[in-house]
N, C-alpha and C positions, 0 to 999 in steps of 0.2 A: 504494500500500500504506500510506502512512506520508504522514499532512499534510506533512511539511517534507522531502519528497525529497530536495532542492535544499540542505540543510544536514546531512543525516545523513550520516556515512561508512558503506560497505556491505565486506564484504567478498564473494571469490568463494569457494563452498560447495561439495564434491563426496563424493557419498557410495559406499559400496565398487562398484556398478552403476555406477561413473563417470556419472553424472548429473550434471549444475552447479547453480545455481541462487544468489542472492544471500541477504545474512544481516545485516541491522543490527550494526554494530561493535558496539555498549553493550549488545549481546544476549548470554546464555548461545550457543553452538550448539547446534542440536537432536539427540539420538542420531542417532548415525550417520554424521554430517556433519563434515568436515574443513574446517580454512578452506584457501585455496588463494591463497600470497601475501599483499599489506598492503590495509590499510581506504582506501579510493578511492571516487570519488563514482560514483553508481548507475549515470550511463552508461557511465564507463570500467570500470566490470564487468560490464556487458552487451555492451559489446564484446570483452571479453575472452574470454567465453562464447561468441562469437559465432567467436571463431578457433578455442579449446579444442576445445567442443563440435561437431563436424562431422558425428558417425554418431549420432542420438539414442536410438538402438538402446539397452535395458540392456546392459554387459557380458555377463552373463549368454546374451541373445539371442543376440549377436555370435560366440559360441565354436561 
């Protein structure tokens, strides 16, 4: 996504359909999107997601 992966901190991103997804720290968030914990580097938030995330189902879907 971003030349310098490897030196940006990211955080983890979840919007109200509990969806996840990652958000460069020095960035606004985008409507909608909560941050989820502190700024970690891109793969320790992809791991993160990777436990989070288990039903990729929207909320919405799930009920």
């Amino acid at each position: 996504m971003f030349e310098d992966d490897d030196q940006r901190g990211y955080v983890v991103v979840r919007n109200d359909e509990e969806q996840y997804s990652i958000w460069p720290e020095d960035r606004g968030l985008p409507a909608g999107w909560a941050a989820v914990g502190e700024p970690r580097p891109k793969s320790a938030c992809l791991a993160e997601i990777d436990v989070l995330w288990t039903d990729l189902r929207p909320r919405s879907a799930r009920s």
